[in-house]
C-alpha positions as CSV (number, residue, x, y, z in Angstrom):
1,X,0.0,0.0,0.0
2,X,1.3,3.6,-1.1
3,X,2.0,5.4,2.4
4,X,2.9,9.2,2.7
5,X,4.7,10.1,5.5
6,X,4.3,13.9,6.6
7,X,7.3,15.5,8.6
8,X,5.1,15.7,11.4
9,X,4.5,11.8,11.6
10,X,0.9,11.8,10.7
11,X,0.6,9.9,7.1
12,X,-1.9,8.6,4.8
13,X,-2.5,5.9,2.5
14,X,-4.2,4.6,-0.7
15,X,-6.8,2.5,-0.1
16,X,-8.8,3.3,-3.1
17,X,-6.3,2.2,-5.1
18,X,-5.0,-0.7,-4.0
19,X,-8.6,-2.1,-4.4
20,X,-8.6,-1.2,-7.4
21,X,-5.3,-2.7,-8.3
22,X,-6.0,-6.1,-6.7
23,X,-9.6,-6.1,-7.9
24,X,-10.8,-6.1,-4.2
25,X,-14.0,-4.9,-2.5
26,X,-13.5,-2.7,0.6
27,X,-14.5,-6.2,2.9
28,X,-12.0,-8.1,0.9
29,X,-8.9,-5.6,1.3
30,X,-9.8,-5.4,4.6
31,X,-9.5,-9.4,5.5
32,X,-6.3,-9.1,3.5
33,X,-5.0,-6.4,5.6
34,X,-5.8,-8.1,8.8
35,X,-4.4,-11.8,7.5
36,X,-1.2,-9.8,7.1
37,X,-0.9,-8.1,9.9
38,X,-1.8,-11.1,11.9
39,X,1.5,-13.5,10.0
40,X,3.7,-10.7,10.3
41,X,5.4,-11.4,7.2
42,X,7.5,-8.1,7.3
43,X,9.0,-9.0,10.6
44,X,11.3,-10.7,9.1
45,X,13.0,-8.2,6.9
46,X,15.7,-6.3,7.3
47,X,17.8,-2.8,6.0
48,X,20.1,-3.5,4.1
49,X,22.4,-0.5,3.6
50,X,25.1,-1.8,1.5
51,X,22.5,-2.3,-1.2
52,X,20.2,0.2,0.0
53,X,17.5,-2.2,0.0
54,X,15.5,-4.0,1.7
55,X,15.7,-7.9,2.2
């Protein structure tokens, strides 16, 4: 999901969007959302300076 960070911390994202990218409803995308926050697939990655990536 697109995520715009504002200096002050606040940020938003694109919902709208990413629906319509993954040919989702609103219900759907939401499930989604929560099965990945509840595997916490993103726990596992890491910086990765040298390549200034992620891994």
């Amino acid at each position: 999901m697109a995520a715009h960070p504002h200096p002050d911390g606040a940020g938003s994202s694109d919902p709208d969007l990413l629906m319509h990218l993954c040919g989702q409803t609103p219900q759907q995308l939401t499930d989604l959302l929560d099965r990945l926050a509840r595997a916490h697939p993103l726990a596992s990655w890491h910086p990765a300076p040298q390549e200034a990536e992620v891994v």
